[in-house]
N, C-alpha and C positions, 0 to 999 in steps of 0.2 A: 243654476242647477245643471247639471251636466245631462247629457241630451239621450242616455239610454233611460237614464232614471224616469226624464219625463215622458220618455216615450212610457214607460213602465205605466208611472201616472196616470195618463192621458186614454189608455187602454183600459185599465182598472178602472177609472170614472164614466167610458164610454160602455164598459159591459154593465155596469149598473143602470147606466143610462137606457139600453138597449133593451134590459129585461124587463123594460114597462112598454114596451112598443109593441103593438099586436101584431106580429107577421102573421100573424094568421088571417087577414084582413089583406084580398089581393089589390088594392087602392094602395094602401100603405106600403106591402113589398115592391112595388110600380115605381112608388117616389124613391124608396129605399135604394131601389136598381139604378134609379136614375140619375141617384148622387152619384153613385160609384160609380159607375159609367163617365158622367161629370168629372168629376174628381182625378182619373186617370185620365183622360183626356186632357185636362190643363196642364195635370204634370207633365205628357209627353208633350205636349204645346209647347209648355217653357223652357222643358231642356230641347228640345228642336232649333227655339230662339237664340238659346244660350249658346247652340252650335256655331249657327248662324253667325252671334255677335264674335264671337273667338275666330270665327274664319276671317269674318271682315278686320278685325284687327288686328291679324296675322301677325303676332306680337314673337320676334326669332330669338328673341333675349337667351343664351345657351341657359340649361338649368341644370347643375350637379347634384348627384346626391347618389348613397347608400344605401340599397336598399335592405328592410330591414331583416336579419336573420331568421329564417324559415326554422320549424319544429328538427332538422335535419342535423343544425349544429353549426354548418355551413356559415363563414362569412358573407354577409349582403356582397350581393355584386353591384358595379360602377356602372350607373345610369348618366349618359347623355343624352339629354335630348332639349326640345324649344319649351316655351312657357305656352305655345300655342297647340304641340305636340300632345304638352303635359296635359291641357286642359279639357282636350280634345276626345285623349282615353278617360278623363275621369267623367265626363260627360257620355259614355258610352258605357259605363262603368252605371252611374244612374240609369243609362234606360233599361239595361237588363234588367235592375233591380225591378223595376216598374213591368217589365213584360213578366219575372218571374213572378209577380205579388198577384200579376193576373193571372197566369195559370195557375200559382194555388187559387186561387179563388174563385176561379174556374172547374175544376175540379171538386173543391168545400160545396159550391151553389149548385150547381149542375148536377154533380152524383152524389154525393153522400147530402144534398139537400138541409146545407147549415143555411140560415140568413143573419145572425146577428153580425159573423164577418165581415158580412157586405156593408152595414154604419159603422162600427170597429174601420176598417180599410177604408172607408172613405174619409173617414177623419185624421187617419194616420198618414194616407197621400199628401195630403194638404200640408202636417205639419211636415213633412219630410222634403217639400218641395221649398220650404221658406227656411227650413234651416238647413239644406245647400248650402256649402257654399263658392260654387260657383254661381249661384243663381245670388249670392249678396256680392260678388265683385261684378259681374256681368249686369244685372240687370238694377239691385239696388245699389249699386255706384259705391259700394264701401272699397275701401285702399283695401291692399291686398298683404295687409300686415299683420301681426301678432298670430291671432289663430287662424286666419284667411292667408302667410303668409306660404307659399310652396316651396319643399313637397308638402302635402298636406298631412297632418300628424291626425291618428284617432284618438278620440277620449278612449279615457280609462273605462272600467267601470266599478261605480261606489267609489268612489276619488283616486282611483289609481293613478299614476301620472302615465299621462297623455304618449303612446309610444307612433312610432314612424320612421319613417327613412333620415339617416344621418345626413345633414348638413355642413358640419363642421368641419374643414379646410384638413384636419390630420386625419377623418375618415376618408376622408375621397382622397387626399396623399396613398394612405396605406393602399388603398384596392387600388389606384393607379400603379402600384408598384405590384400587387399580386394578379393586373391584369398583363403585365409589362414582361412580369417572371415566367407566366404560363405561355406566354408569345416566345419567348427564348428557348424553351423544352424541345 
């Protein structure tokens, strides 16, 4: 099942879940806080380790690719850089995510005093930290192939086909020569 959908899922069965749970009962919002609390925590734990492991294996293998065409029309520009480079941003790339999920929700708890966000977000950390993946080449040992293989491509959504950064030897030809042409002007 492609991973917005079950994010969709997984959301839609946690607020059912949620609207039987008495936050109005301050024991219960205590543990509730304390998942979530929890819950980002590991996540920034694990991509901290993830960093960790990517430095220690300081892997310089060059990586090409195209990146992919902005809303502007613009052909992607010609990305060089290392596999350790690459992994480095997208693991940086996660922690925002993770520090922005805490200010919304920071924000949702704090002032506009929602709580069912806070079980919603702590079960949604979780799943978002296992389906990384640089957290399945770094820490669960899987090859770094098919849909782990880089640049990393995103799902579609509802089965779209999976779009991302060109690969293919005549896209990085082409932008090598329209990076070549603009160096001559």
């Amino acid at each position: 099942m492609n991973a917005g959908i079950q994010n969709l899922v997984i959301s839609l069965g946690a607020m059912q879940v949620a609207r039987k749970i008495p936050f109005d009962d301050p024991q219960i919002l205590l543990y509730v806080r304390i998942a979530y609390v929890a819950a980002q925590l590991l996540a920034l734990g694990v991509y901290y380790y993830v960093s960790l492991k990517i430095k220690r294996k300081n892997d310089q293998t060059v990586l090409k690719y195209v990146e992919a065409p902005g809303f502007t029309g613009e052909p992607g520009a010609l990305v060089t850089t290392t596999v350790r480079d690459y992994d480095l941003s997208e693991t940086s790339k996660l922690l925002r995510a993770v520090y922005m999920g805490i200010a919304m929700m920071a924000f949702m708890h704090l002032y506009l005093k929602y709580t069912q966000p806070l079980f919603i977000q702590a079960l949604m950390g979780l799943k978002n930290v296992y389906d990384a993946k640089l957290v399945s080449i770094h820490v669960l040992g899987r090859p770094a192939e098919g849909d782990l293989k880089r640049p990393f491509k995103t799902a579609g959504m509802f089965g779209a086909a999976p779009t991302g950064p060109a690969t293919d030897a005549a896209s990085i030809a082409e932008a090598e020569k329209r990076v070549g042409a603009k160096k001559e002007e």
